[in-house]
Every structure is written in C-alpha cells, then in structure tokens.
C-alpha positions as CSV (number, residue, x, y, z in Angstrom):
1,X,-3.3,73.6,-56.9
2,X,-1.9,76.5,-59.4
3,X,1.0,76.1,-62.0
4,X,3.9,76.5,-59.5
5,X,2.8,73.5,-58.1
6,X,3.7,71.4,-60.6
7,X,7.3,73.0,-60.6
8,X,7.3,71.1,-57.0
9,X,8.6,67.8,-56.3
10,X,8.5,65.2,-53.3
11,X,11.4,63.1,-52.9
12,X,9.3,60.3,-54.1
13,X,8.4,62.3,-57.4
14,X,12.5,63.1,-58.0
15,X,13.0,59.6,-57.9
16,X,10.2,58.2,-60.1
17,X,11.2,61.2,-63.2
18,X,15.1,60.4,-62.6
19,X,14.4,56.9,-62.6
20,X,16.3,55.9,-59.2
21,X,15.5,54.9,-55.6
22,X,14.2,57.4,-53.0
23,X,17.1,56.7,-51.1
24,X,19.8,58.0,-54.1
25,X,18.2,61.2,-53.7
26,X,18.1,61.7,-50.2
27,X,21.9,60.4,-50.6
28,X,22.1,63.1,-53.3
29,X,20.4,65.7,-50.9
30,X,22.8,65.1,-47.8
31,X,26.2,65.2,-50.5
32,X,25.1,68.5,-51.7
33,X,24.8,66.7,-55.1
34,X,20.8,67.4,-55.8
35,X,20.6,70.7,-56.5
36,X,17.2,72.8,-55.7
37,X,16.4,70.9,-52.8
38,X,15.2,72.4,-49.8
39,X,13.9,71.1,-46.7
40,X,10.5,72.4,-45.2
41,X,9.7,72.0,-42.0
42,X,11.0,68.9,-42.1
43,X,9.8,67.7,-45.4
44,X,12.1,67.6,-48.5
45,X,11.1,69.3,-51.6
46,X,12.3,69.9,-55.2
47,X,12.8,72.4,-57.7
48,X,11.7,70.4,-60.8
49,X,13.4,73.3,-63.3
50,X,16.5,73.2,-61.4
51,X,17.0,69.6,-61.4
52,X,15.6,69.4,-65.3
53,X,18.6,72.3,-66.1
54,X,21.6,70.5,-63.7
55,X,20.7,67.5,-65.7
56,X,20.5,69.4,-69.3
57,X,24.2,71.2,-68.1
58,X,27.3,70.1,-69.1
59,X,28.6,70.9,-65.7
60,X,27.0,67.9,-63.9
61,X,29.5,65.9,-61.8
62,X,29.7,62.0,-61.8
63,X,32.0,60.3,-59.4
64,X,33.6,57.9,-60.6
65,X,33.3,54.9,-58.3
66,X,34.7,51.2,-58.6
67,X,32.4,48.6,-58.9
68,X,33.1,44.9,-57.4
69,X,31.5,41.9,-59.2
C-alpha cells in the first residue's frame, strides 16, 4: 500500500490513536462529532489529517455532561 494509505483509518485504528472505545467513535460518527469520516460501501473510514487537525484546533466542541457517582 502507497503513502495515502496510511492517511486512512478503520474505526478500530481511530479508537486505538484517540485512546477510546470503538463504540465512542461510531457514537462520534452518527452525532456528526468525528469529523472526516466517511462511510464506504458500508465500511467506515477515517481521514487521519482531519481528525489530527480537529484535535490540534481550538474550535473542538466538548459537551459538557453530568456525571452520577
């Protein structure tokens, strides 16, 4: 596989270099929260430069959610 490969990730590869469960980013996906994410043919892939700039911008929304102990 060529360079742009590499600039390809699988849902499982977004979750393992954000450091979260598959399942936040297919949450993230379906909110609209992930940005760069496309789905082909079925499969979910991801823009590794667009994630790695949302994350570097200052732009990046949290919500803000209430935690119960």
């Amino acid at each position: 596989m060529g360079e742009a490969s590499s600039d390809i990730m699988t849902v499982d590869e977004a979750a393992e270099y954000l450091r979260v469960n598959r399942k936040t980013i297919y949450d993230a996906i379906k909110n609209g929260e992930l940005p760069g994410a496309k789905s082909v043919r079925g499969t979910i892939r991801i823009h590794k430069p667009t994630v790695i700039a949302w994350l570097a911008s200052e732009d990046v929304p949290l919500k803000q959610r209430k935690r119960t102990r």
